[in-house]
KOLMARZA-544126 format. One record per residue (C-alpha): x, y, z. Coordinates in Angstrom, 3 decimals, always signed. Each point is the difference from the previous one (the first is absolute). Layout:
<lumdos>
X|Y|Z
...
</lumdos>
This chain:
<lumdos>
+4.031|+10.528|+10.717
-2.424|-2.244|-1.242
-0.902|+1.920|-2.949
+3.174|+0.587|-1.291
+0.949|-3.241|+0.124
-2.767|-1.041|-2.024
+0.715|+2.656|-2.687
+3.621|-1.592|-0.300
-1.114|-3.224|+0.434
-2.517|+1.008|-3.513
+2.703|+1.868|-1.952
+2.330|-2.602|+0.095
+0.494|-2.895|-2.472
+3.009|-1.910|+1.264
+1.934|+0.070|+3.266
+2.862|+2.142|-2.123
-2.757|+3.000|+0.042
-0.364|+0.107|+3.620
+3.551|+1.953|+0.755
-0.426|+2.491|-2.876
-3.869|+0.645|+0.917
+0.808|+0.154|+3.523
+2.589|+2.756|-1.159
-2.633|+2.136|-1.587
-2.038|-0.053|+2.611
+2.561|+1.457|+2.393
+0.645|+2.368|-2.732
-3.328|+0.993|-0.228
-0.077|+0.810|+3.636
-2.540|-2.470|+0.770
+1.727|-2.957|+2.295
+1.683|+2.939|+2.304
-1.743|+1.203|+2.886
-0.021|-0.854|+3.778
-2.249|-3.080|-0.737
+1.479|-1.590|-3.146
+3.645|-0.617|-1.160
+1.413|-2.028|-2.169
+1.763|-2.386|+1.906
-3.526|-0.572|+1.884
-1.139|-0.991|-4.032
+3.333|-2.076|-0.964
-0.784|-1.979|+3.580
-3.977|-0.714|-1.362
+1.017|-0.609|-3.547
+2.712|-2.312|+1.117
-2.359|-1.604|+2.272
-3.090|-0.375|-2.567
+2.842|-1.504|-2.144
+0.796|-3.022|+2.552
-3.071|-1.308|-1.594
+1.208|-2.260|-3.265
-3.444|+0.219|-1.604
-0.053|+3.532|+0.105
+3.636|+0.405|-0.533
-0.757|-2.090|-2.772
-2.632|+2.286|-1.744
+2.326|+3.052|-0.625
+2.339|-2.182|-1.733
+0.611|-0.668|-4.277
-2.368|-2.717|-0.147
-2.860|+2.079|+0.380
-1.670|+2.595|-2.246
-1.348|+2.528|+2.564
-3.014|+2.299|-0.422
+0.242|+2.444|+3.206
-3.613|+1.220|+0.907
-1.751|-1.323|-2.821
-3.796|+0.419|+0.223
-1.873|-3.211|-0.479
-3.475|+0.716|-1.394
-2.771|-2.257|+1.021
-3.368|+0.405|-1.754
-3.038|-0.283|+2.452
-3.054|-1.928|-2.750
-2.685|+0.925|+2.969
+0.735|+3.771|+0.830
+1.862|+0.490|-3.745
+2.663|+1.664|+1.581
+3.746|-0.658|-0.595
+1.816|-0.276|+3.402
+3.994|+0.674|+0.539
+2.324|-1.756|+2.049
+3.497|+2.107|+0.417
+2.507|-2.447|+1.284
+3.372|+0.730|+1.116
+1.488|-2.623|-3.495
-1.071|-2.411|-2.720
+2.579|-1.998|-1.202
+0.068|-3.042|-1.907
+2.721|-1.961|-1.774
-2.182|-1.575|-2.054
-0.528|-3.195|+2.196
-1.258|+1.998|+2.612
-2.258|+2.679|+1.244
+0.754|+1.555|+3.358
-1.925|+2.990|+1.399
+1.697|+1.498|+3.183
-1.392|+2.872|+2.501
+2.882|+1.158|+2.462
-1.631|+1.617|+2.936
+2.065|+1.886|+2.705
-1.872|-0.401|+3.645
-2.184|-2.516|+1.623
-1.677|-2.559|-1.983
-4.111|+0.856|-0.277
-2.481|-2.165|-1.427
-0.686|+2.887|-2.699
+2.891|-1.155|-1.461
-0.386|-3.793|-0.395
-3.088|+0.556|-1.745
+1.252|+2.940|-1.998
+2.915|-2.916|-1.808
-2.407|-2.628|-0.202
-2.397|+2.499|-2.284
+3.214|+0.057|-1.837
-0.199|-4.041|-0.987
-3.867|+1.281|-1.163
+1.039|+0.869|-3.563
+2.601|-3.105|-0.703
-2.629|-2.019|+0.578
-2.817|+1.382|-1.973
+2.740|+0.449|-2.858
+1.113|-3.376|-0.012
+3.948|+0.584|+0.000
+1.984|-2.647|-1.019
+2.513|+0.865|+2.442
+0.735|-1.274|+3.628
-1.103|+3.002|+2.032
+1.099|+0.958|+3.453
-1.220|+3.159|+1.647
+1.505|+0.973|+3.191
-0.348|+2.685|+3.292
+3.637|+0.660|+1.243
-0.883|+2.298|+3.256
+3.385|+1.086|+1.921
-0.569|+1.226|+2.959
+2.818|+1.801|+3.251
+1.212|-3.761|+0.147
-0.026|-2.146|-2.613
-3.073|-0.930|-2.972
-2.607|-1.915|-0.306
-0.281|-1.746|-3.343
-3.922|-1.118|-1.251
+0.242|-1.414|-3.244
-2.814|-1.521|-2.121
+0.443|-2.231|-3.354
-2.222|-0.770|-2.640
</lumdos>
């Protein structure tokens, strides 16, 4: 279940898409077996959206950049490295990174978001940035969020 619900949770742009994506994914055969049904994804979706923050980032205000790569450039090894996200968005104030993760929070995962902050820094964005780990686990989330 995890997986799909990160693929709708980085194909959607505002909380309108959710119904019509969820759609196409039943459609598509892939939310229907013995495991996974849809009401079983309305009841996590619902339940991520409890959250205002993240409620708030799949609303108008933001411009939203699902799975953008970041690239960071590496001066020792001379190696650009990529960061895949689950969305960029900014409204022009503010940048906020965000990395949904379905299952048990791991350590992997703080210090894969904080990597993320590695490239606003060096850049020198104007912007307030906020980059943030939203894991949701059986019960509940756990919400990690780090600001530059």
């Amino acid at each position: 279940m995890g997986n799909i619900l990160h693929q709708l949770f980085s194909t959607i742009l505002t909380e309108a898409d959710i119904e019509p994506r969820l759609k196409e994914l039943e459609q598509e055969g892939i939310i229907y077996n013995d495991e996974i049904t849809s009401k079983d994804l309305r009841e996590k979706i619902a339940d991520a959206l409890k959250n205002e923050m993240v409620k708030g980032w799949f609303s108008p205000r933001w411009k939203l950049f699902n799975e953008c790569t970041i690239l960071e450039y590496d001066c020792e090894s001379k190696e650009a490295q990529e960061h895949r996200p689950t969305g960029v968005m900014t409204d022009g104030k503010e940048l906020i990174v965000v990395d949904f993760k379905f299952g048990k929070p791991r350590e992997e995962y703080r210090e894969q978001v904080q990597r993320y902050m590695k490239p606003s820094h060096k850049h020198g964005l104007s912007a307030r940035v906020g980059v943030y780990l939203v894991c949701y686990q059986k019960r509940g989330h756990t919400h990690l969020g780090f600001h530059t």
